[in-house]
C-alpha positions as CSV (number, residue, x, y, z in Angstrom):
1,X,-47.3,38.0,-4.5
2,X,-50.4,36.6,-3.7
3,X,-53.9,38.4,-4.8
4,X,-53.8,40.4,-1.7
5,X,-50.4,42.0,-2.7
6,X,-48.7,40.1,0.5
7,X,-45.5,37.5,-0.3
8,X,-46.5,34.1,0.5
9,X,-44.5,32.6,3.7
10,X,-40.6,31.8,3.3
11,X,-39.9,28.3,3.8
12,X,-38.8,28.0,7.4
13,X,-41.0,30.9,8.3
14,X,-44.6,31.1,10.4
15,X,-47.0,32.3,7.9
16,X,-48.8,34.6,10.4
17,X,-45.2,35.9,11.0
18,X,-44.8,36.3,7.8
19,X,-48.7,38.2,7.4
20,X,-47.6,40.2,10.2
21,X,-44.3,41.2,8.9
22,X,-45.7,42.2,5.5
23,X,-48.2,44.5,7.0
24,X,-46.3,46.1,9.2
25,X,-43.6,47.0,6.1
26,X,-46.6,48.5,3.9
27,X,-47.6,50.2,6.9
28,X,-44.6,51.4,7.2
29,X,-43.7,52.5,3.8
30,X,-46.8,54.2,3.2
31,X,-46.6,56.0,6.3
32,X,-43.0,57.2,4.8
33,X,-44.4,58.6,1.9
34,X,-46.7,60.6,3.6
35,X,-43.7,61.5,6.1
36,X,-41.6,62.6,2.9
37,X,-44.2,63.9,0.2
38,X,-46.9,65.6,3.0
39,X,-50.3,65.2,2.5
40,X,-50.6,65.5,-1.1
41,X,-49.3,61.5,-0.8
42,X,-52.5,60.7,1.0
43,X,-54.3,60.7,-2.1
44,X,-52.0,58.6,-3.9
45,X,-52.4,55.9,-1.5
46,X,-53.6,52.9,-2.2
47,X,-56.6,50.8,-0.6
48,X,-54.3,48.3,0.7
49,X,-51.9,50.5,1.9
50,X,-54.7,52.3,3.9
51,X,-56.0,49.0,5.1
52,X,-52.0,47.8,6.1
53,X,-52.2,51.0,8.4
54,X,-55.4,50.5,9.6
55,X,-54.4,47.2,10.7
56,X,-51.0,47.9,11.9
57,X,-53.1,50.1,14.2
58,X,-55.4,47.1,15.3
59,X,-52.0,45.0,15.6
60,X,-50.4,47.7,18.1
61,X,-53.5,47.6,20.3
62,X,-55.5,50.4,19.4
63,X,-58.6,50.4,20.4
64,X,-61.4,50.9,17.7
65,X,-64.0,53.6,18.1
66,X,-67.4,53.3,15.8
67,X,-68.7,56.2,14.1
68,X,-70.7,57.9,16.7
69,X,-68.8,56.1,19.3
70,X,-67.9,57.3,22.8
71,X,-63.7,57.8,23.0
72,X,-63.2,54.8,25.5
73,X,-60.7,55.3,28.5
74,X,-58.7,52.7,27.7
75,X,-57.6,53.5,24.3
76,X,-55.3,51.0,23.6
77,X,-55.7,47.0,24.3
78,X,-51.9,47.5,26.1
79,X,-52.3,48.1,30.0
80,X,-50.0,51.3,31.4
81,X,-46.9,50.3,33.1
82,X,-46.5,47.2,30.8
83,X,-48.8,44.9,32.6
């Protein structure tokens, strides 16, 4: 594991496919536990977890709102309709 807890790329593999890959798995196991324990996981999550949600979120096209922001009507980077 590398220092950022992510597997280094596979031989063969696109090391940005590989980043992506990784995240989207922590994502998505820490998004079980939540699914399965409730919230009392939330607090047991870890700062890279959060952060691998976080930017699964950014990865999926949502659209970030600063604190104090205005809610922006297009919330996602992904056009309706698929265009």
């Amino acid at each position: 594991m590398s220092e950022a807890g992510f597997a280094p790329a596979r031989p063969g593999h696109d090391a940005a496919e590989t980043l992506r890959d990784a995240i989207m798995e922590r994502a998505a196991r820490a998004v079980g536990r939540i699914d399965a324990q409730g919230i009392r996981a939330i607090t047991g999550l870890s700062v890279i977890e959060i952060d691998a949600m976080a930017t699964a979120l950014l990865m999926l096209g949502l659209v970030p709102v600063p604190p104090g922001g205005r809610w922006p009507p297009d919330r996602t980077t992904q056009q309706k309709g698929g265009e």
